[in-house]
Every structure is written in structure tokens, then in C-alpha cells.
Backbone bond lengths (Angstrom), bond angles and torsions (degrees), N, CA, C in turn:
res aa  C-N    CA-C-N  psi(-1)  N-CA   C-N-CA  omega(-1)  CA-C   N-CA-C  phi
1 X - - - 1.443 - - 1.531 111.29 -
2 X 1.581 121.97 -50.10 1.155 121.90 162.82 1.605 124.86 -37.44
3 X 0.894 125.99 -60.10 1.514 155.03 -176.65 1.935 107.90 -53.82
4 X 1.754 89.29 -32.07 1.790 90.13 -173.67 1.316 92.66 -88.72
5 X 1.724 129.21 -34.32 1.613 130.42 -171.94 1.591 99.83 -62.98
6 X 1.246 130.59 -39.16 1.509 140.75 -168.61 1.167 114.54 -70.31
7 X 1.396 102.99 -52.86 1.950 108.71 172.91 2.060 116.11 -52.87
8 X 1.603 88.07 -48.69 1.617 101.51 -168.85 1.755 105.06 -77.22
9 X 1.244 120.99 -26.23 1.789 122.05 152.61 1.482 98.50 -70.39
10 X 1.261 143.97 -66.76 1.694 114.47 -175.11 1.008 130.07 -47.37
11 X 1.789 120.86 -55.03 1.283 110.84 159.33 1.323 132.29 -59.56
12 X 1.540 140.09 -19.15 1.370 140.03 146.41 1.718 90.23 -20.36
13 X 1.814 98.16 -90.12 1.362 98.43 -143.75 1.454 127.62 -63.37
14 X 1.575 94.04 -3.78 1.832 104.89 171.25 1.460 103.17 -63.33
15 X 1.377 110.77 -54.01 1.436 109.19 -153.23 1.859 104.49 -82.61
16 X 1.185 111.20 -0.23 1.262 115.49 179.61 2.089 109.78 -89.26
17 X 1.414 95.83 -37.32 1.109 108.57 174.34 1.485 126.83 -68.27
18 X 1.806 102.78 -25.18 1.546 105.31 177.81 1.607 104.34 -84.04
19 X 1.223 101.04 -32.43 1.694 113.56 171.62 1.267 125.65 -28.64
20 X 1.407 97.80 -58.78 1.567 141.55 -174.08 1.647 100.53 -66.69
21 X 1.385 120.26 -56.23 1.265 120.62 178.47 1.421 127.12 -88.75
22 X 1.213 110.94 -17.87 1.670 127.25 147.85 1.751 121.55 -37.34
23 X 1.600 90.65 -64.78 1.521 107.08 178.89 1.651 128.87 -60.51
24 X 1.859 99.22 -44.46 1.083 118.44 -177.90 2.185 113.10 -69.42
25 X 1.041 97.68 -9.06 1.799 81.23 167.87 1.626 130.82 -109.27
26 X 0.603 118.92 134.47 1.638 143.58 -162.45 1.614 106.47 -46.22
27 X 1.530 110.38 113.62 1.495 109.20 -166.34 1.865 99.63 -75.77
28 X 1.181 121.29 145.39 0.927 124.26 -176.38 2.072 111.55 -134.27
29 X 1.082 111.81 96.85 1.381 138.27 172.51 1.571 119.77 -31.65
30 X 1.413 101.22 -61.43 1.626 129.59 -171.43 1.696 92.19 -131.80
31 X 1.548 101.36 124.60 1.209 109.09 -173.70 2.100 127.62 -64.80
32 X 1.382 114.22 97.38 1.368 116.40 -160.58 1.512 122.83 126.95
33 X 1.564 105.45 -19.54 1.393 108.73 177.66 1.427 114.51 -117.70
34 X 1.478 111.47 102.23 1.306 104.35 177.10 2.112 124.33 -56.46
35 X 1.558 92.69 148.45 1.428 100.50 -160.75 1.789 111.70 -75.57
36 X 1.387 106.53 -0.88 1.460 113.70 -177.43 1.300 111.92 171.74
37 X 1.731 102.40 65.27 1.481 123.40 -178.69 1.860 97.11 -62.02
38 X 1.138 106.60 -70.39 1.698 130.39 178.63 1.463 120.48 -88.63
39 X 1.208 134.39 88.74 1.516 99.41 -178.12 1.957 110.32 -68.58
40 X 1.230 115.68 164.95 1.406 133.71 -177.97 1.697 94.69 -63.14
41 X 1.225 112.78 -69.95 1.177 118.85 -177.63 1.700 115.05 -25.45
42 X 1.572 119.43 -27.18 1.514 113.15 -150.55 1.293 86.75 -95.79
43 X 1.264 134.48 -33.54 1.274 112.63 -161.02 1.542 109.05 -88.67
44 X 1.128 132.76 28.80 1.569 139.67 -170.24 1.852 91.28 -101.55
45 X 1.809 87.21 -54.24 1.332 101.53 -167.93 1.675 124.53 -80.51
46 X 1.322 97.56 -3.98 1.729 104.84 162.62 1.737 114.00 -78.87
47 X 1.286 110.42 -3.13 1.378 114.75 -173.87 1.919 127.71 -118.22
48 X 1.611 87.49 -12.48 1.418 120.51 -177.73 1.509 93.03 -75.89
49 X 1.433 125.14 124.21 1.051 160.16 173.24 1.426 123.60 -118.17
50 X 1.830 115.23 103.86 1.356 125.05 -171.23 1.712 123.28 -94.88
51 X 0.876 136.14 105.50 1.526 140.83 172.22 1.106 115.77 -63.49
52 X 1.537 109.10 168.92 1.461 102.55 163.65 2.040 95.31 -168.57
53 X 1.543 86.48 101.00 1.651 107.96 152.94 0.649 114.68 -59.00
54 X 1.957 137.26 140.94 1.409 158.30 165.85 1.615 93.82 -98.92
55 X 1.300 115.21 133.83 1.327 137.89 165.97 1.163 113.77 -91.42
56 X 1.465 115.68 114.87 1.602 139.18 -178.74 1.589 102.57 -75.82
């Protein structure tokens, strides 16, 4: 029984790990250009600056 819990946690964490490294690389469309190195959106929002007025 031990031995079947041990096998079915190794393969878990194999297949979690290829998962993991499957997911984690950068889809690429046209060969060399990643498909969403930067999104457009971020650099608006690296510059967006929030206040905050107190109401008298």
C-alpha cells in the first residue's frame, strides 16, 4: 500500500513539474519574437500616478 501511495506522489509531482515547465515558456507566433514580452498596457501604467485629496 505504501509503495502504491509513493509511485502515485512521484508521478503527481512529475507530471506537475512538466506542467509547470510546459506552461512556463514563452509562446512564440513568428519564430524569435516573443508573443507578449511587454504588454502595451504596462507601460501607460508605470507612469500613471495616483493622488489623493482630503475633503474639507
Amino acid at each position: 500500500m505504501k509503495v502504491k501511495v509513493a509511485i502515485i506522489a512521484l508521478l503527481a509531482f512529475v507530471g506537475l513539474f512538466l506542467l509547470n515547465k510546459s506552461m512556463n515558456e514563452k509562446k512564440e507566433y513568428i519564430p524569435g519574437i516573443p508573443a507578449s514580452d511587454t504588454p502595451t498596457a504596462a507601460a501607460v501604467r508605470e507612469k500613471f500616478t495616483v493622488g489623493f485629496l482630503p475633503v474639507t
